[in-house]
C-alpha positions in Angstrom: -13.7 88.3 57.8 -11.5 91.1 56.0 -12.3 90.8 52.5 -9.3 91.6 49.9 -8.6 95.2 48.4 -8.3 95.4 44.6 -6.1 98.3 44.1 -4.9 100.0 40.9 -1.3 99.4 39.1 0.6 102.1 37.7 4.5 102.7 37.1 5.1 98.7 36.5 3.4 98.2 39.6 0.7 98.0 42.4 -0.7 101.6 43.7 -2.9 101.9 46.5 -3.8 105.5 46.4 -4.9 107.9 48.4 -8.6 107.2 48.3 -10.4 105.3 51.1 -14.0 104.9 48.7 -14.7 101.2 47.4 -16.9 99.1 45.9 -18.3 95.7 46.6 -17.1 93.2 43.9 -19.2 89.8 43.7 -19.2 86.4 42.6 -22.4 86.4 40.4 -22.9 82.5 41.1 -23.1 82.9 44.8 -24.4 86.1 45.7 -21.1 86.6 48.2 -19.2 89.7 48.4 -15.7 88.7 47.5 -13.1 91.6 47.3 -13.4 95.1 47.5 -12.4 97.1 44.6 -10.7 100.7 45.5 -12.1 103.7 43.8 -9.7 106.3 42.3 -9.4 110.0 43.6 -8.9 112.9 41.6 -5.1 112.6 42.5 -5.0 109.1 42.2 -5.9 109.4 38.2 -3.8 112.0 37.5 -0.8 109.5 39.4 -2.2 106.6 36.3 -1.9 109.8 33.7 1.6 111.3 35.3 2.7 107.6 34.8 2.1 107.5 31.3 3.1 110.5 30.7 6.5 110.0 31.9 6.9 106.5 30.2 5.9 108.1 27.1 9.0 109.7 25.3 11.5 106.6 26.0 8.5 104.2 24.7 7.6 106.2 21.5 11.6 106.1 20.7 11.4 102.5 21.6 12.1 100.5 18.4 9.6 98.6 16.7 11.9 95.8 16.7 12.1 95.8 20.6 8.2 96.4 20.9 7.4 93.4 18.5 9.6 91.7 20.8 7.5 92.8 24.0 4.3 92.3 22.3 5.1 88.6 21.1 6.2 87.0 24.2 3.1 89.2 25.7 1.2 86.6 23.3 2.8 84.1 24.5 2.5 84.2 28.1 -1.4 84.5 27.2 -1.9 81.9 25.2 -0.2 79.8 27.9 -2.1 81.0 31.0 -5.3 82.0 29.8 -6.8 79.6 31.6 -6.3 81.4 34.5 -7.6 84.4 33.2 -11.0 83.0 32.2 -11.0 81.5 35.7 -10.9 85.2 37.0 -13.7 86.5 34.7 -16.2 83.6 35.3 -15.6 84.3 39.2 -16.3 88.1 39.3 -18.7 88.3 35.9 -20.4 85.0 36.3 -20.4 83.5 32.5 -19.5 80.0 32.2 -15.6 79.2 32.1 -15.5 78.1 27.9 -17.2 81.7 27.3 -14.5 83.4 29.6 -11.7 81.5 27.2 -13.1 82.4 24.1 -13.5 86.0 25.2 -10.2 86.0 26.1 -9.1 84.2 22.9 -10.5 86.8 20.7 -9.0 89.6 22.8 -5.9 87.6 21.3 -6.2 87.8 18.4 -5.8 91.7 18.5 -2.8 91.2 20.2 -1.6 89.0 17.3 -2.7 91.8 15.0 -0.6 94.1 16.5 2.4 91.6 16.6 2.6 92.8 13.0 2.6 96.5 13.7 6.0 97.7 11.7 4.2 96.4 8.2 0.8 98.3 9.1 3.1 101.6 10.0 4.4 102.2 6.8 4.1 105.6 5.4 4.4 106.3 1.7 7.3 108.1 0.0 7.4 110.1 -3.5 10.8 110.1 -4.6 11.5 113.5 -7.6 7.9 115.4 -6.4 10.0 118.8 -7.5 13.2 118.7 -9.0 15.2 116.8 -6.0 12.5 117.3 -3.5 11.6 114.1 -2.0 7.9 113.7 -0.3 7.3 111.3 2.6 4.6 110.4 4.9 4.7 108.9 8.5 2.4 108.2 11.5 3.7 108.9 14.6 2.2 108.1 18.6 0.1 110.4 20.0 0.9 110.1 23.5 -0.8 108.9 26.4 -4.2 107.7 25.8 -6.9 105.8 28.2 -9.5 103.2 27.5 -12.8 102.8 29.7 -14.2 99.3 29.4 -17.3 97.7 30.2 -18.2 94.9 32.6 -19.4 92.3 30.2 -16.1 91.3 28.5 -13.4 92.5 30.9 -10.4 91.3 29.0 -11.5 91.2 25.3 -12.6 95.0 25.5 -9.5 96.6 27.0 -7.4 94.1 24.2 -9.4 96.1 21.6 -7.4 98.8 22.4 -4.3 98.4 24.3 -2.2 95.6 22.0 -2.8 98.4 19.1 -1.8 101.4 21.5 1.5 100.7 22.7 2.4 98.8 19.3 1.9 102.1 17.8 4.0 103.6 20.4 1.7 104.8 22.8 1.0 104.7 26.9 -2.0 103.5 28.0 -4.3 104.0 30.9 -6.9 101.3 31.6 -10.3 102.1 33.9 -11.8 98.6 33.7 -15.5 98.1 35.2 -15.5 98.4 39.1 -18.0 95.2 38.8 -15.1 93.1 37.4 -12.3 94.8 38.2 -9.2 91.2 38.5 -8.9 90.8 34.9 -6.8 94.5 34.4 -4.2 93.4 36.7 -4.0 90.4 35.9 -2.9 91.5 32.5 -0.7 94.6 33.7 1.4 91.3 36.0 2.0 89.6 32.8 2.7 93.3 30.4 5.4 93.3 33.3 6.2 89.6 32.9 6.9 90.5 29.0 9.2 93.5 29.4 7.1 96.1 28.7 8.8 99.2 30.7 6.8 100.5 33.9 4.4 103.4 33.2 3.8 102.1 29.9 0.3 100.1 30.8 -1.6 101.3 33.7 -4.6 100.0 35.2 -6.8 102.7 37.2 -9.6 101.0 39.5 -12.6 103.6 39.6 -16.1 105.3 39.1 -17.2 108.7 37.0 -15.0 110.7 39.4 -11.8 108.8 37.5 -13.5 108.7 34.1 -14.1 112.6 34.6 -10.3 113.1 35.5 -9.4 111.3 32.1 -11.9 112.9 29.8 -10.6 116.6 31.6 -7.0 116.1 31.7 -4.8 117.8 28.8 -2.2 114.8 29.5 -4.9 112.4 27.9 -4.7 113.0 24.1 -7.7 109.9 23.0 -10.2 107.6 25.1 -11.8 104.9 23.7 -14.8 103.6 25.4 -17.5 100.8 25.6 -20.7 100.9 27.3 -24.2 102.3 26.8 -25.2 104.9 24.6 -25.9 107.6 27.1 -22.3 107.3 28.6 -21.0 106.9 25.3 -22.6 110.1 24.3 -21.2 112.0 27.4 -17.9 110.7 26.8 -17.7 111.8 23.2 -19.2 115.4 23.9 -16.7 115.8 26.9 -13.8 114.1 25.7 -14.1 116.0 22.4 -14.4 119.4 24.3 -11.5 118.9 26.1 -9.3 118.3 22.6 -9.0 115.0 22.8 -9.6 111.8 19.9 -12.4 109.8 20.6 -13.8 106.7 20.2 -17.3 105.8 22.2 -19.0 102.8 21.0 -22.6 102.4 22.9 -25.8 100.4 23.0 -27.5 98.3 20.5 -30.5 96.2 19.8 -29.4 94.1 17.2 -32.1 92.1 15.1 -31.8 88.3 13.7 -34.2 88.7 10.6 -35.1 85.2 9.4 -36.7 84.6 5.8 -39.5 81.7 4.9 -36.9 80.6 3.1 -34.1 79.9 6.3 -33.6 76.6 7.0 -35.5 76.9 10.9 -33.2 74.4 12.6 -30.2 76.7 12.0 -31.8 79.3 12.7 -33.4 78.7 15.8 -29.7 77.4 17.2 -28.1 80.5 16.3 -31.2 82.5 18.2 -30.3 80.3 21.3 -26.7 80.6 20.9 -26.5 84.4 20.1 -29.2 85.5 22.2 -28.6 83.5 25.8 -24.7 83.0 25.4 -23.0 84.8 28.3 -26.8 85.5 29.8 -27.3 88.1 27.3 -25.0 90.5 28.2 -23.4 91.1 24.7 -22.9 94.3 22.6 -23.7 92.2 20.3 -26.3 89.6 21.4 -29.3 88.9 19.2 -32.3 90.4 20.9 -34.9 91.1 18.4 -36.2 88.2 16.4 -37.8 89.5 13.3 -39.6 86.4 11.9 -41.2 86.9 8.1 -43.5 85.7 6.5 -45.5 82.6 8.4 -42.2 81.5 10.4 -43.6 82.6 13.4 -45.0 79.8 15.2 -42.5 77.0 14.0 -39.7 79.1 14.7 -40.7 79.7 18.4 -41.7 76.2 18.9 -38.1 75.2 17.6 -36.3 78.0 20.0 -38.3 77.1 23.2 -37.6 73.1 23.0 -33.9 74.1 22.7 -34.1 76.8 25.5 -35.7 74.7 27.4 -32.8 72.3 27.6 -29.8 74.9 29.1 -28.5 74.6 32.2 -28.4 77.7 33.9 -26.0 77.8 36.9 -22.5 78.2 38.2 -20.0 78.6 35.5 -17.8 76.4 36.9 -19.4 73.3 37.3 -20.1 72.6 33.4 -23.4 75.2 32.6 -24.8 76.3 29.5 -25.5 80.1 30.9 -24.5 81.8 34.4 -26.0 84.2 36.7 -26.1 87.8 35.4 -23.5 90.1 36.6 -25.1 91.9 39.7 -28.6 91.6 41.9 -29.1 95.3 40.7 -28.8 94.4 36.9 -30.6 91.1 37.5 -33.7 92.5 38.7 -33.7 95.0 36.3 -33.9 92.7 33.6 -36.5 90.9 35.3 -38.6 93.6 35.4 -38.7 94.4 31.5 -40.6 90.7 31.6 -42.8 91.8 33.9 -43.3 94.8 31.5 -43.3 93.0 28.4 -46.4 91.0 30.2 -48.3 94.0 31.1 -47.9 95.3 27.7 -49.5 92.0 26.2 -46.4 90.2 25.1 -46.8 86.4 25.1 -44.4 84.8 28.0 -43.2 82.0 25.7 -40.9 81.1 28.5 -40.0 82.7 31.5 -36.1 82.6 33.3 -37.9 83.8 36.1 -38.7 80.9 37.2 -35.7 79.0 36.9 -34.0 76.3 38.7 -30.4 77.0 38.9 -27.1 74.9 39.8 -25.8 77.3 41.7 -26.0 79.5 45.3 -29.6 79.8 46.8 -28.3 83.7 46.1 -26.9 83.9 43.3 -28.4 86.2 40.3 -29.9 83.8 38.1 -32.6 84.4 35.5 -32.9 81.7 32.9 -33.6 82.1 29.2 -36.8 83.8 28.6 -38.7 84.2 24.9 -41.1 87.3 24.5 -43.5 86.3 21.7 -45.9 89.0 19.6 -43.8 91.6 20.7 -44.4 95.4 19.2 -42.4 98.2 18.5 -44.2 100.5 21.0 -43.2 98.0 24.3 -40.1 98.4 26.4 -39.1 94.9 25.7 -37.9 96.6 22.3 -37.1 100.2 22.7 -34.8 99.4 25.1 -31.7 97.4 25.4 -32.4 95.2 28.0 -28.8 93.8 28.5 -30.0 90.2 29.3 -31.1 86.2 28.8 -34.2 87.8 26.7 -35.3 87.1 23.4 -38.3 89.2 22.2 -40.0 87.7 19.1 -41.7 90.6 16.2 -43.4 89.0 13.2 -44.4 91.0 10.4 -45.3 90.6 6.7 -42.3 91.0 4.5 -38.6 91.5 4.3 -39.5 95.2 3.4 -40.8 95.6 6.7 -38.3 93.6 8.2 -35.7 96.1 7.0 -37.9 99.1 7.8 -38.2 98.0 11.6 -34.2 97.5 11.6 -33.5 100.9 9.9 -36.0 103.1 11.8 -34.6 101.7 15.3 -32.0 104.4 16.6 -29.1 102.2 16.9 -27.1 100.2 14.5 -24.5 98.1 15.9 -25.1 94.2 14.0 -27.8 92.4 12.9 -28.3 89.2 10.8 -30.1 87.6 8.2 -31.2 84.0 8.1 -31.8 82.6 4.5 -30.6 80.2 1.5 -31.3 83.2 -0.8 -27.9 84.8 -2.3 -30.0 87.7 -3.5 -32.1 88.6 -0.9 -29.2 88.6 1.6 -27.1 90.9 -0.8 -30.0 93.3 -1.1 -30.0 93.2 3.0 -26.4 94.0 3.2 -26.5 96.6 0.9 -29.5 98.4 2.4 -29.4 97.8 5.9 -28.3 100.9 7.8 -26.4 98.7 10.5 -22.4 99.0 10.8 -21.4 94.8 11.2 -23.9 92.5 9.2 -24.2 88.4 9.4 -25.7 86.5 7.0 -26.7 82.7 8.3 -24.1 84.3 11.1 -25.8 85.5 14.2 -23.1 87.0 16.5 -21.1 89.0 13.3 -18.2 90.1 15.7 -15.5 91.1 12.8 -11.2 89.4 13.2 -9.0 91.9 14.3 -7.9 92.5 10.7 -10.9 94.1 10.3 -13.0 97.1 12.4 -15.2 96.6 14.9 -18.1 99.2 14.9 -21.6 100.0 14.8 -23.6 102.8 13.4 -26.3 105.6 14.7 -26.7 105.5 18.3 -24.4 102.4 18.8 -21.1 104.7 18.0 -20.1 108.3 18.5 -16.8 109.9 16.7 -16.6 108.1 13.6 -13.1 105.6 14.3 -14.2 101.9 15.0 -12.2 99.9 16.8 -8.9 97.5 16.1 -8.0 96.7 12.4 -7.0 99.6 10.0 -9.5 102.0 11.8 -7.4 101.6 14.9 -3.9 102.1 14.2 -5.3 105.2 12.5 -7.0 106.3 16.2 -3.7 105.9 17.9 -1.3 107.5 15.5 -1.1 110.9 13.7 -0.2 111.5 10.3 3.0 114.2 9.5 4.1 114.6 6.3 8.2 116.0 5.4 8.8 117.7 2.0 12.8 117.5 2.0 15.6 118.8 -0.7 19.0 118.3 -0.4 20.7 120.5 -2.7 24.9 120.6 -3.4 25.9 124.3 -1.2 26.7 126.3 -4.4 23.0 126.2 -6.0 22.0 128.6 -3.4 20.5 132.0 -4.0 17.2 133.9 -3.2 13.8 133.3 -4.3 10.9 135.4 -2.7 8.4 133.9 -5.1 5.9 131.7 -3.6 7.0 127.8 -4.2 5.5 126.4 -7.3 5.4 122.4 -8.3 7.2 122.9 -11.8 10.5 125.0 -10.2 
């Protein structure tokens, strides 16, 4: 059986390249190899970059009349079939099909954002600065730009970026995740659907031989990224060698710190529900439960009896939680349990054993609670990416904060308690770029920036809101005078405010 090609799209439509490399893509839920997905060349990325170069000058003198035009029946279209685009994620990324919508729902709400882009583009005009010299301020596109997205939310992460982009007047190349590679094109079909102009919104299927070609190439002016912290890092320390504007959010461990004080029920929902929603494999799932004060026990007892009751499985047939995303990834998370056991941890309750409603080969670990975890094991230094939940008591909220603060990355965290004053002084003090209090996923709306701190971000722009119409544009600033022809004459003096 010839499995299907997933090849790239640039110009306002699909490319095949010149490269013969692929890479397996999978269903998650069944363990079968269902497409292959092609893997750019050198020359195939600079075709993507050529692209949007060329589509760039008509596009940037597009005006923002026609591009809020293009951008709102791009909204439309999505709101109306994003169905099928959830379908698509849950087959090649595995989480369950309501997860897949809402992913793709709050991708659409940045698009929304950026449905308002002539208000946000106002510059700022001083009328008189100097006798009839008028001062005024605009931002202006910056040219073609690329955005390198991870696998776990392959159409919420690319709509970070892109709806912002080419509102500001921008081109866009897209290098989605070879692991989940259908949800790119399926947006650049329906970019094309809503009139945006070919070249505008490329989609380049690939590996670091692409992502090299785009953090090299002078026709790239800013990338914005998503993934771990040690890519993240090498993409901000290349990209910004090479001139260009970036943006590289990375890796977290994000702790859920929960006071005596917390009303446990709530809390121990919002553990299950942040830290086993889409397997684990969230930026910003809970991984670190920092219980306070006595909670310990009670609070575990409470997270295991609801733990116990998801259904892992396919997620098209109804689940709780799917498979994780490859056999590769699965097994690695598996063997941090393994780890966590060998260091002493307490198994409170192990996904490796579970019983899945799905293939005999798919990659299924079920929700799994490390209890008496320490700082010291690899269960917490690292960012394990998974259905895992590891469980650190200490004494006080003092420590609590110190544990949070002295870890190296800083992307969210959340506090659990009925006390206004204790959850102000955690907000205030915590060194931790998107805080939730009685909130455990604090994902911000696209009206504000979404961005962590420390390890979890390099180059200081966060993404969408404010922050991001700032990445994507470039300030300029025009002194004018407009004087009647007979006030003329010459005046070598260096210009002074009160002429």
């Amino acid at each position: 059986m010839t499995t299907k090609t997933i090849s790239h799209w640039v110009d306002g439509k699909s490319f095949v390249g010149t490269s013969t490399k692929t890479a397996p893509v999978t269903n998650p839920a069944t363990g079968e190899v269902t497409a292959q997905v092609a893997l750019a060349s050198v020359e195939d990325t600079r075709a993507a970059i050529d692209a949007a170069a060329a589509a760039f000058p008509a596009w940037r003198d597009t005006s923002l009349a026609k591009r809020v035009q293009i951008l709102f029946k791009f909204r439309e279209l999505l709101n109306e079939r994003k169905p099928e685009l959830a379908k698509i994620i849950t087959s090649e990324h595995g989480k369950v099909l309501d997860d897949a919508l809402g992913e793709v729902t709050r991708g659409q709400e940045v698009v929304e954002f950026a449905c308002g882009i002539p208000h946000l583009l106002k510059g700022g005009m001083t009328e008189n600065a100097s006798t009839k010299v008028d001062v005024f301020s605009i931002r202006q596109p910056i040219g073609p730009v690329a955005a390198i997205s991870p696998f776990n939310f392959p159409a919420m992460v690319p709509m970070w970026f892109f709806p912002i982009a080419i509102a500001t007047g921008n081109t866009v190349v897209l290098k989605p995740s070879e692991k989940d590679p259908s949800a790119a094109i399926w947006m650049a079909e329906l970019w094309a659907e809503a009139g945006l102009p070919a070249g505008v919104f490329n989609v380049l299927q690939g590996d670091k031989t692409s992502v090299d070609e785009l953090l090299t190439n002078s026709g790239i002016k800013a990338i914005s990224f998503v993934g771990s912290t040690p890519i993240a890092q090498y993409v901000y320390n290349t990209g910004t060698a090479h001139g260009k504007r970036v943006q590289a959010l990375g890796g977290a461990k994000n702790h859920m710190v929960v006071l005596p004080d917390a009303d446990l029920d709530l809390a121990a929902d919002a553990a299950v529900n942040a830290g086993f929603g889409s397997a684990g494999e969230r930026c910003m799932a809970i991984s670190a439960l920092v219980a306070v004060g006595g909670v310990g026990d009670e609070l575990v007892a409470k997270i295991n009896e609801r733990a116990k009751t998801i259904k892992t499985g396919d997620g098209t047939k109804g689940c709780d939680m799917g498979p994780l995303v490859t056999k590769q990834h699965r097994d690695k998370v598996a063997s941090y349990v393994d780890a966590g056991e060998a260091d002493g941890a307490t198994i409170a309750l192990d996904g490796r054993q579970v019983q899945p409603d799905g293939g005999e080969n798919g990659f299924w670990l079920g929700p799994t609670v490390i209890d008496n975890v320490t700082p010291d094991m690899s269960v917490y230094t690292d960012e394990i990416f998974g259905p895992v939940l590891s469980v650190l008591r200490v004494e006080s909220y003092d420590d609590a904060l110190e544990l949070i603060n002295s870890n190296p990355y800083g992307n969210g965290t959340a506090i659990f308690t009925n006390d206004g004053g204790a959850a102000r002084r955690f907000q205030n003090e915590v060194e931790v770029g998107m805080v939730g209090i009685n909130v455990p996923i604090p994902v911000p709306m696209a009206y504000y920036s979404f961005g962590g701190w420390k390890s979890s971000l390099f180059g200081d722009t966060h993404a969408h809101g404010a922050e991001g119409i700032h990445f994507f544009t470039r300030g300029k600033v025009i002194t004018e005078r407009w004087l009647d022809p007979s006030h003329g004459g010459l005046n070598l003096g260096f210009p002074q405010s009160h002429h």
